[in-house]
C-alpha positions in Angstrom: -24.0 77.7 62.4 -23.0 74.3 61.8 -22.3 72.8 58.5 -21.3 69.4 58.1 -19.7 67.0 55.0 -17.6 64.1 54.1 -17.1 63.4 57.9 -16.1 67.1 58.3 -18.1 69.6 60.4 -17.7 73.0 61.2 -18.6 75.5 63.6 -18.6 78.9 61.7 -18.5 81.8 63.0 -20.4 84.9 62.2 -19.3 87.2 59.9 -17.6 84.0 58.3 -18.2 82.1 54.8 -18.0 78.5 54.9 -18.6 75.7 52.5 -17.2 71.7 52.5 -17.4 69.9 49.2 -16.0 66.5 47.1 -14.2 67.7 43.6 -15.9 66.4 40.9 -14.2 63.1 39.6 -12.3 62.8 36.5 -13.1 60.1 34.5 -10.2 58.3 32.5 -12.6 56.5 29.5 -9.9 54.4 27.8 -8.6 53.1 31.1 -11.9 52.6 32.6 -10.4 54.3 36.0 -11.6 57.1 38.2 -10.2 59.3 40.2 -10.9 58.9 43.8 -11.8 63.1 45.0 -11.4 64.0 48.6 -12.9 66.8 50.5 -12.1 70.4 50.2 -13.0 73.1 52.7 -12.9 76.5 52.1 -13.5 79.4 55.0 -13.0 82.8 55.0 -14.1 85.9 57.0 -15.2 87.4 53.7 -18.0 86.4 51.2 -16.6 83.7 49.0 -17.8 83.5 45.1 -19.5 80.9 43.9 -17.3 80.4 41.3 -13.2 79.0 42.8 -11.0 76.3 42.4 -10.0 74.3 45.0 -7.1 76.2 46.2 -8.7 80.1 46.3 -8.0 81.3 42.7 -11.3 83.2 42.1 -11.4 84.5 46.0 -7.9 85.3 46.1 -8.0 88.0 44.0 -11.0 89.6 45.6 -9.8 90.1 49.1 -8.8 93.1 51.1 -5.9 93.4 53.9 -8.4 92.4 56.7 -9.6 89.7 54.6 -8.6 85.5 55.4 -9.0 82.3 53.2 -8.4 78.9 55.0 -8.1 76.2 52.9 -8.5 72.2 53.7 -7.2 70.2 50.6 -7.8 66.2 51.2 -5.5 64.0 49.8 -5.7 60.2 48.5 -5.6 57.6 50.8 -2.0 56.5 49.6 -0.6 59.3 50.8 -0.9 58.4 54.5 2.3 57.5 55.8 4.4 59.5 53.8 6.8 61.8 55.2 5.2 65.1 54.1 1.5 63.6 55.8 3.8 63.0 59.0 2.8 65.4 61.4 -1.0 64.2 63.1 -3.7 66.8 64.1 -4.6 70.2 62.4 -1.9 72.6 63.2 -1.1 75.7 64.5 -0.6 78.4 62.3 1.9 80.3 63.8 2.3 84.4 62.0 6.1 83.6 61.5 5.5 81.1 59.1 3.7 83.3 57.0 5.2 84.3 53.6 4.5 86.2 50.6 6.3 83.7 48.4 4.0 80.6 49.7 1.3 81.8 47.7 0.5 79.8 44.7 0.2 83.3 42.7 1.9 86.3 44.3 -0.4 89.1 44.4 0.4 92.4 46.3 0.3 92.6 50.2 -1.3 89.3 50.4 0.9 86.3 52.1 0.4 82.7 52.5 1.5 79.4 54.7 0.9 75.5 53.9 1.2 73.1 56.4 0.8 69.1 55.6 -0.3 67.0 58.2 -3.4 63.8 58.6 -6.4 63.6 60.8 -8.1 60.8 61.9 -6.3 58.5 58.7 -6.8 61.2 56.3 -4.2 63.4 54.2 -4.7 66.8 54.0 -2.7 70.2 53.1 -4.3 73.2 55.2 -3.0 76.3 52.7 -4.0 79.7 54.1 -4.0 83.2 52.8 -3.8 86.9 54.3 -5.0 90.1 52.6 -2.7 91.9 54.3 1.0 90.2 55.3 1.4 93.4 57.9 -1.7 91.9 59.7 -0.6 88.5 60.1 0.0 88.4 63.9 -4.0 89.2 64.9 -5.2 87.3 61.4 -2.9 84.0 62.3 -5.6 84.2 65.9 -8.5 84.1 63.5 -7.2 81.1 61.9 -6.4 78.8 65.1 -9.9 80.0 66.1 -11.9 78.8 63.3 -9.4 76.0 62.8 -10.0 75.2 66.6 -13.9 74.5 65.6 -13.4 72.3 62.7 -13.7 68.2 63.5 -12.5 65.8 60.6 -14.0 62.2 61.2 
């Protein structure tokens, strides 16, 4: 199945859970301003809830060691050409990089990895979560494989 958004399509897998969305703006009244929202992307191999913020709190705490959350965070515009949005294409998660003290909340046996990079002019952070750290060899092939079928316009 294909699923398509903000100039983002993917091609999910079955027995994945896929959904592409814009945050909801803040609106800044006495200032007249609003934030400009990117897209965020959310993937796993497991039945994500409804109800999660943008980077897995809500699914997080749900999965099970053969369980994977990929994450695509989109930053603003500005931050093109920074040194942390260097690096061009989606990477390659690699199972070294993996670490239980990546995660944003350390919860037991999971294990994390971030990686910051821009596609196509647009900032993003790809943040992704294991179940199980001691599976993070065959679960880092699962990644690259969905990660290989996702297009950012």
């Amino acid at each position: 199945m294909i699923i398509e958004s903000t100039g983002i399509s993917i091609d999910v897998p079955s027995g994945w859970d896929a959904e592409v969305y814009q945050r909801e703006a803040d609106h800044f009244e006495l200032l007249s301003v609003q934030e400009v929202t990117g897209a965020v992307v959310h993937m796993g191999n497991f039945a994500l809830p409804s109800d999660r913020g943008d980077f897995g709190s809500g699914a997080v705490e749900i999965m099970r060691s053969e369980h994977v959350l990929v994450i695509l965070f989109e930053y603003g515009r500005d931050s093109v050409g920074t040194a942390l949005f260097s690096s061009t294409g989606i990477p390659t998660v690699q199972a070294s990089d993996f670490d239980p003290q990546q995660m944003q909340r350390t919860l037991p046996g999971q294990s994390g990895v971030q990686y910051f990079f821009t596609e196509n002019g647009r900032p993003f952070c790809l943040y992704v979560v294991l179940g199980g750290h001691a599976r993070r060899v065959e679960m880092a092939l699962l990644v690259n494989e969905i990660l290989a079928s996702v297009s950012i316009g």
